[in-house]
N, C-alpha and C positions, 0 to 999 in steps of 0.2 A: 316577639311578644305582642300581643295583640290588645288593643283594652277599650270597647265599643261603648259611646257614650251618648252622642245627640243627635242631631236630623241634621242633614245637608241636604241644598237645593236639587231638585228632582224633580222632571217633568211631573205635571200635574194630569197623570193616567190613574187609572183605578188599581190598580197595582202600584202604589207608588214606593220607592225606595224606603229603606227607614235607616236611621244611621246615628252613631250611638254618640256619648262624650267624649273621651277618648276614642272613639271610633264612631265612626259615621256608621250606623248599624243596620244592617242588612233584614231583611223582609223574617221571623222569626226561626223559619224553617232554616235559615242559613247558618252556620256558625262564625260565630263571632269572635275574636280575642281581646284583650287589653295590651296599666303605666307604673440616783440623782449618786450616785459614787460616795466617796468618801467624804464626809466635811469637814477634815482634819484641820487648823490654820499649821502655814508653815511654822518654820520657829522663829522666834521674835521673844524680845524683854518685853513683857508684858503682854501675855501670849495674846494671839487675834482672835478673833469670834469668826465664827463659822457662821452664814447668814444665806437661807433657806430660797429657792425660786430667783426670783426677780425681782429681790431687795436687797437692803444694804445695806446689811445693820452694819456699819465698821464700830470696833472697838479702840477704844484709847486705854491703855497701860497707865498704872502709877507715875507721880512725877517723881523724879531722880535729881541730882547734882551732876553738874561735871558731864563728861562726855559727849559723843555724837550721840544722836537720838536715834537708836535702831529703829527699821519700819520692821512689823510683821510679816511674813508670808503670807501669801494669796490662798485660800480654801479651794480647792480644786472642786469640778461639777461632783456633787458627793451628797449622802443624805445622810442626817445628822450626826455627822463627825463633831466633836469637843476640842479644844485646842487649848492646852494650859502655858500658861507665859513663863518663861524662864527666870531665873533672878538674875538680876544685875546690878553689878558692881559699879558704884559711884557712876551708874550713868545716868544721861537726862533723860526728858519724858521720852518713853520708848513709847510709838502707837503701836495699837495693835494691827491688824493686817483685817483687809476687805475681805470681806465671804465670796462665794465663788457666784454663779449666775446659776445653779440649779441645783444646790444645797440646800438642804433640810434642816430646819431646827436644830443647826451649830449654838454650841456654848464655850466662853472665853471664861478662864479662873486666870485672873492677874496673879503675878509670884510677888514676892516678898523681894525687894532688893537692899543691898547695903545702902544705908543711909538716905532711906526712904520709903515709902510707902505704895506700893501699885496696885493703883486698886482696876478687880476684875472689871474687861468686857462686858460689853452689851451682849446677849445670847440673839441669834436671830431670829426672824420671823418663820415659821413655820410655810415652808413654799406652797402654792397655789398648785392643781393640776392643768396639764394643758387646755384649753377650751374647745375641744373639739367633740363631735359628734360620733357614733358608732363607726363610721366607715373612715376618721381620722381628718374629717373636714373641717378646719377652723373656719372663722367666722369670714366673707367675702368682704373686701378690701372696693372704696371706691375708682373706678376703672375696671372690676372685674368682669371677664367674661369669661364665657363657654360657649364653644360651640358642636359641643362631642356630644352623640347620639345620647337619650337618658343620664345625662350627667345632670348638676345641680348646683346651685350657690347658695352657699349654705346663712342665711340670717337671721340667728340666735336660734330660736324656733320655729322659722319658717324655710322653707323651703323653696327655690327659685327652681323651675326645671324644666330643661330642655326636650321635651317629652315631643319626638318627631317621628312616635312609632308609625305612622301612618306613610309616610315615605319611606320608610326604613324596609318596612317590608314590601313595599313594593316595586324596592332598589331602585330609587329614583334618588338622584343627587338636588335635592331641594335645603337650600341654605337656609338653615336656622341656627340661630343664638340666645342665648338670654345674657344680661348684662345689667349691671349697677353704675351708673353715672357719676362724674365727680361729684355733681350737688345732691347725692345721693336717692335721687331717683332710681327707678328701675322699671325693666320690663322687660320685651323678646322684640325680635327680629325676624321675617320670615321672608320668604320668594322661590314661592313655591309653580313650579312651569304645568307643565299636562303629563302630570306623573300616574295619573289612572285611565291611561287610554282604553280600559273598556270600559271607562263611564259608570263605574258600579257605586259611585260616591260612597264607599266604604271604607275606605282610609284616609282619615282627615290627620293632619298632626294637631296636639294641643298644647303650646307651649302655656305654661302655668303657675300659679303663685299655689303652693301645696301644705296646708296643716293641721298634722295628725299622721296618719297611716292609711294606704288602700285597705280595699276591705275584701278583698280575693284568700288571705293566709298566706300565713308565711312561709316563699318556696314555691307560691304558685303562679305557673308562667302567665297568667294571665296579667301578672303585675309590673306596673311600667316606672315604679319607683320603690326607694329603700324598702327593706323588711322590718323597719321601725321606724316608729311614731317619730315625727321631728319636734313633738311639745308633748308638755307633761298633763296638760289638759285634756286630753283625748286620746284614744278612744272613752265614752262611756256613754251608756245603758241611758234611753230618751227617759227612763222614770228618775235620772237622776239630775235632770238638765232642768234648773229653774230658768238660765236664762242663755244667750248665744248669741253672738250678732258678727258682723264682719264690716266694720268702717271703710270708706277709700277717699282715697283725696286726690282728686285730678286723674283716674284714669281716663285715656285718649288714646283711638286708636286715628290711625292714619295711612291711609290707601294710597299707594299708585298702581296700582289695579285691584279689583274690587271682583275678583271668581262667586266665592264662595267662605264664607265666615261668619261669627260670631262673636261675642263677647259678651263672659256669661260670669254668674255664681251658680256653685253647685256644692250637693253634699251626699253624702254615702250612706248608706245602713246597711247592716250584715246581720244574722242570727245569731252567732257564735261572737267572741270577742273575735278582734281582728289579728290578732298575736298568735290567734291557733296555727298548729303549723296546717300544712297542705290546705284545707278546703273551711272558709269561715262563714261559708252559707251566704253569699251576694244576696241580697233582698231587695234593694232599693236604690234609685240614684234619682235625683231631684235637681231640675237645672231652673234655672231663671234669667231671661235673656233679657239685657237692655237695648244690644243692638244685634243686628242680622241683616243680610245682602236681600235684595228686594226680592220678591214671590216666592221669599227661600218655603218650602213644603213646611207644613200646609199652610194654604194662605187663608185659608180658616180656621176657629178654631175646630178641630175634631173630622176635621175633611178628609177626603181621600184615603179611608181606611189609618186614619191618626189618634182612631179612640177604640175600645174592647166594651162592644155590647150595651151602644148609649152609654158608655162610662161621661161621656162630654155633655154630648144631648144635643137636639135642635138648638136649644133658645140659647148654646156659649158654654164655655167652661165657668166653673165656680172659680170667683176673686176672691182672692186673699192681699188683705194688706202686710204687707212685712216691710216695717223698718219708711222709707222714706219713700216708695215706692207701692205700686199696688201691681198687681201679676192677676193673669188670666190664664187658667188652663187649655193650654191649647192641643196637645197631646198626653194621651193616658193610656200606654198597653199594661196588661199584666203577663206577659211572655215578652221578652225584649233581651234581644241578643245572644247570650249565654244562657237566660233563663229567668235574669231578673226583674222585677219590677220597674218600669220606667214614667218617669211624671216632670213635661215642661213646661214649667209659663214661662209667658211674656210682659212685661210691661206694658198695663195698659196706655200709656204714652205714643205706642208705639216705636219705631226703630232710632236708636241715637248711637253717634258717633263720641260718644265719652257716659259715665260715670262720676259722681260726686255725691256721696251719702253713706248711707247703712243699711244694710239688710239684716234683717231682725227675723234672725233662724227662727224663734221658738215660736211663732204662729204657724209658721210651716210644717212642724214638727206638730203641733197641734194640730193640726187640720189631716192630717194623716192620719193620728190618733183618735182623732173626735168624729172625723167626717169619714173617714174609712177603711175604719175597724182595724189599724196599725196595733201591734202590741208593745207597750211600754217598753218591753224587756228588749227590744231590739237595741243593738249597737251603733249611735251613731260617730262613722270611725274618722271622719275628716273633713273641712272645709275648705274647699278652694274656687279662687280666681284664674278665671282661664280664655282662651280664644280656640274655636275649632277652624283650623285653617284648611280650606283646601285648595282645588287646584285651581291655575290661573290668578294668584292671589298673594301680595306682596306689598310690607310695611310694618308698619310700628306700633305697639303697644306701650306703653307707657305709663307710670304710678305715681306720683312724689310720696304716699305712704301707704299704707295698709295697717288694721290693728284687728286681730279676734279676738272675741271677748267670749270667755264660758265659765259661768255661775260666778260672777263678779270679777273673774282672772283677765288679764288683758295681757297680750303681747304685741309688740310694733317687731320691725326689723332692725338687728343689731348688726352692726359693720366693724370689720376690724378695722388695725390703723392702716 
């Protein structure tokens, strides 16, 4: 699977390379690709409660005189079995019996015993569903890793993913991970050797922090990650986005050699929603690089064949401020790769080796809209952080947090235990 995203470095000829986000993207003529049983309680005097999930209601039974104190039987994994308590003869307080660990909404009726009173159980808690995701992925554990081709670690609503199509397809064994730290950090791992010996810098890998859904349709190969949205925020239509931003805290990348790379925010627009199955009309992809390997193409803005038709111009690309940063357009095709729209600034800063602030989508999204003739109604179907790695190119990514925020909604990353 193929999934063509950004620029990688390329001699500065008049024909120079062009290379996509997910794929380092080729010149436009080329083609491109993309990224609970029963809750019965045993028998017992003073029957036991059945108690739902990954609680505990235990019941206690009537008190009695006299006797041992029977315990209840255990509620076996079961959904909402009732369990009535037997009566008993001059015995002492019988308990009732513990609910099982994945029972449902059990209920306990205490019996009536000789020469006393037992009064019903507690009924249980109605059990919780697993926390998992469509494809059965609970939440990532600190210590986790991955290092299996498009795999992912899944935190709450965002997505961590291994996204190494760019070596993949060109069978090259280039070691990539992504990972969550004990102190709950996260990020990728990469080392990457001369896996494009014919130089076409067209297959970069992007390992990446991913939320929302690609915007290819669902089912369609060009996509290098799940066929649903990993949040409930997204995908949705730019006329209904008042607001959108993507915080970070501490990201840092870290080189022991230094090929070819990036470390960017980026976001998607489609025509259609992006849940269509097969084909949801690619429209747009929009990067913003804080940092980049030195004379990576173009080293101007709109140089070397990097803009369509004075879309740049002599005198620079139009600035936009978004968020804590200010960006320069430096590349603007409207043919790019498969056929979509493509648009990168850079921090006018210039190139850095970390990350700390916000990027504040919705001037982006306006500037698209206002400044070039975008239609409201397009879909924008995802927000992610990412690194285009290629070759000769080996280190560390790194986060202590992430939060996006859409029309006042926020989500961080959740870890299991």
């Amino acid at each position: 699977m193929r999934f063509p995203t950004s620029l990688a470095l390329v001699a500065l000829v008049s024909a120079a390379t062009v290379v996509g986000c997910e794929h380092e993207t080729p010149d436009p003529s080329d083609d491109g690709g993309d990224s609970s049983g029963s809750g019965g309680g045993g028998s017992s005097s003073g029957g036991a409660g059945g108690v739902a999930g990954n609680a505990s209601g235990a019941s206690s039974g009537g008190a009695n005189t006299g006797g041992a104190a029977p315990t209840g039987g255990a509620a076996g994994n079961a959904t909402g079995g009732a369990s009535s308590g037997g009566a008993n003869t001059g015995g002492a307080a019988p308990t009732g019996g513990v609910g099982g660990t994945v029972a449902t909404g059990g209920t306990s009726t205490g019996g009536t015993a000789t020469g006393g009173t037992s009064t019903g159980g507690v009924g249980g808690t109605a059990g919780m569903p697993a926390d998992v995701d469509q494809n059965g992925k609970r939440n990532a554990a600190p210590g986790a890793m991955t290092s299996t081709a498009q795999d992912y670690l899944r935190l709450g609503e965002i997505r961590l993913l291994n996204n190494n199509w760019g070596s993949e397809d060109l069978g090259c064994n280039a070691p990539m991970s992504v990972f969550v730290n004990q102190d709950r950090s996260f990020g990728w791992r990469f080392n990457r050797g001369d896996c494009d010996t014919a130089a076409s810098n067209q297959h970069p890998d992007f390992p990446q922090v991913e939320f929302g859904i690609h915007p290819f349709g669902v089912g369609n190969a060009l996509a290098t990650s799940p066929d649903f949205s990993s949040t409930t925020l997204l995908p949705l239509q730019i006329k209904n986005i008042t607001s959108a931003s993507v915080t970070l805290q501490n990201l840092v990348i870290q080189l022991t050699r230094g090929g070819s790379w990036n470390i960017t925010f980026e976001f998607w627009l489609s025509t259609q929603n992006p849940n269509t199955p097969g084909n949801a009309g690619v429209h747009t992809e929009l990067m913003t690089f804080w940092g980049w390997q030195s004379s990576r193409w173009p080293t101007a803005p709109g140089a070397d064949g990097a803009a369509d038709g004075g879309s740049i111009g002599a005198a620079g690309g139009d600035q936009v401020t978004a968020g804590s940063k200010s960006y320069r357009l430096w590349v603007q095709r409207d043919m790019w790769a498969d056929g979509w729209r493509y648009y990168q600034f850079r921090d006018t800063a210039g190139p850095q080796m970390n990350f700390n602030g916000t990027v504040n989508v919705k001037p982006l999204l306006d500037y698209l809209v206002n400044n070039r003739g975008f239609s409201p109604d397009l879909w924008v179907t995802r927000l992610e952080v990412g690194s285009e790695i290629d070759d000769l190119t080996e280190g560390t990514v790194t986060m202590s947090n992430i939060t996006f925020e859409v029309n006042g909604q926020s989500r961080s990353p959740v870890f299991g235990p």
